[in-house]
N, C-alpha and C positions, 0 to 999 in steps of 0.2 A: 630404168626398172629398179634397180638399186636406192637408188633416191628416194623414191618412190613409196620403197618398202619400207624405209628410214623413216619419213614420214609418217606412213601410218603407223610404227613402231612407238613414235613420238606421240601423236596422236593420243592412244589408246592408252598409253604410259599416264598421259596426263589428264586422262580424264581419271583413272585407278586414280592417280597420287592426289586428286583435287577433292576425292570424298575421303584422304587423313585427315584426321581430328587434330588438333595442336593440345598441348596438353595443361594442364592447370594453369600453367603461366603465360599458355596462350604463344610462346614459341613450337618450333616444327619437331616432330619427335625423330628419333632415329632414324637412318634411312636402312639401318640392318634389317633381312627378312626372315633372321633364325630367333626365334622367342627362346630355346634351347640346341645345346649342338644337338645334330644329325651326324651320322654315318658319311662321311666324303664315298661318293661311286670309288672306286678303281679306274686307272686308265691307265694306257698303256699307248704314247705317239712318238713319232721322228721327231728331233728338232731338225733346226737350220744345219746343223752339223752331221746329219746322218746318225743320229745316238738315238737308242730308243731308250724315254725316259719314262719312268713309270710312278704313281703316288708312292708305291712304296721305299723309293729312292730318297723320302722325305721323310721317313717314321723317324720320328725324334725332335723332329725341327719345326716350328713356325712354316706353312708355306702362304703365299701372297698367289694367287692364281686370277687374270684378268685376260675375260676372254674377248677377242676383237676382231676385226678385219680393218683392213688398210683404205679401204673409202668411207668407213665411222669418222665423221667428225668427230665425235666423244673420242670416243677410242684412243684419235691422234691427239686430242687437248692433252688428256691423264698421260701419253707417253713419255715425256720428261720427269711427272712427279713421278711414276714408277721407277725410273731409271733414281731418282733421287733419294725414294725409298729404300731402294735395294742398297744403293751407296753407303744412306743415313745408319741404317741396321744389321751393315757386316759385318759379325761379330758377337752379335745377339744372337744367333741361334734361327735366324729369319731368311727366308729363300725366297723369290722370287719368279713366274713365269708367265709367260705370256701363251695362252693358246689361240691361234690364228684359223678362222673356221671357212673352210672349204675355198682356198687358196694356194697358186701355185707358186711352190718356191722360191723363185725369182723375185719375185711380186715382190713376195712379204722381205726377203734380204733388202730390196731396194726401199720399196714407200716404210717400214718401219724400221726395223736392224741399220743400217746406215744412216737414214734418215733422221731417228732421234736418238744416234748411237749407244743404241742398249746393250748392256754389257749381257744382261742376264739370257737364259735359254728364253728362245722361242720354239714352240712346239707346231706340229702343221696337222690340223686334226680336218685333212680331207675329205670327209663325207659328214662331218658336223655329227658325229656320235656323243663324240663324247660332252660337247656344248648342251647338247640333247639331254642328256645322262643329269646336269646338272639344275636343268629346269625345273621351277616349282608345277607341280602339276595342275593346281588353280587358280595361273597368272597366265592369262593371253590368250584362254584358249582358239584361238579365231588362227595364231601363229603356229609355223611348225617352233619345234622344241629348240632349235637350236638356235632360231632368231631372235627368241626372248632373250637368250641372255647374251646380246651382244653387248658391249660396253659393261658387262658386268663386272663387280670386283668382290672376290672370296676371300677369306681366313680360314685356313686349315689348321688345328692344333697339332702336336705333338703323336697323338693318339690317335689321328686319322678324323676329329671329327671337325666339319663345318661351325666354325665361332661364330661367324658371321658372311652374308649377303646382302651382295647391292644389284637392284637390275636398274636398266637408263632411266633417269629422271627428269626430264630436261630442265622442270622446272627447280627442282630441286639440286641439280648436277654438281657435284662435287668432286672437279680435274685435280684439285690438289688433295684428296683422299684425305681430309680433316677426321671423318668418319672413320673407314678403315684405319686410321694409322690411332686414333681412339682410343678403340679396342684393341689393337694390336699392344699398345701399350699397357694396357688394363692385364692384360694377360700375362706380359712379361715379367 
């Protein structure tokens, strides 16, 4: 079933991203989906540690937010360069996390956290609220809100707003975050 949904996630991903236009030079444009920052939702989840972590635990700082589950291929490709991100930018002012959408802890400690031994928080957002929360409202509507943005990867500035959005692209898929880490830099 899962598979399945992935599929059609992929699907309907690439049929959106085959009617982008390339741009004067005839290369692929951006794969960011904020033309200006937005307001970042609020949220408030467990991580793997029992802590409840919340955005405002970040005001001040760069955050890196990639939301996932443990049977995404995508998800699992990007989770070394995340872990390598976080490495690369300690020190910068840049934080890192991972939110895990409707997943039992165990789970995600095993196939992610040990698996591609991430240093950074994982968060366990159980009934997919807050994945939800982060959905463009006129990407997918056929999905619930919170499957759109699986494999997705965010930039939150300092100030609480959205820099930048990626939702899965297959054709496009960028595991080593050339994109994100982009603008991440443009910012710093």
């Amino acid at each position: 079933m899962k598979l399945l949904l992935l599929l059609s996630v992929l699907f309907i991903l690439n049929c959106k991203e085959s009617g982008r236009k390339a741009n004067a030079s005839g290369s692929e444009q951006s794969t960011n989906l904020v033309e200006r920052p937005i307001k970042s939702p609020n949220f408030s989840l467990a991580s793997l540690d029992d802590v409840i972590v919340s955005l405002d635990h970040y005001k001040g700082k760069f955050l890196v937010i990639h939301i996932a589950t443990t049977w995404c291929p995508f998800c699992n490709a990007e989770a070394p360069y995340l872990e390598k991100l976080f490495q690369d930018y300690q020190g910068k002012n840049v934080e890192v996390l991972l939110i895990d959408v409707k997943e039992p802890k165990e789970l995600v400690k095993e196939k992610l956290q040990r698996k591609y031994n991430l240093t950074f928080p994982i968060l366990l957002d159980i009934d997919g609220d807050v994945a939800a929360s982060f959905a463009p409202k006129d990407v997918l509507p056929d999905l619930s809100r919170d499957e759109v943005m699986l494999a997705s990867n965010l930039l939150i500035d300092p100030d609480g707003n959205i820099q930048f959005m990626s939702l899965l692209d297959s054709k496009n898929f960028d595991a080593e975050l050339h994109h994100l880490k982009s603008k991440l830099d443009e910012l710093l």
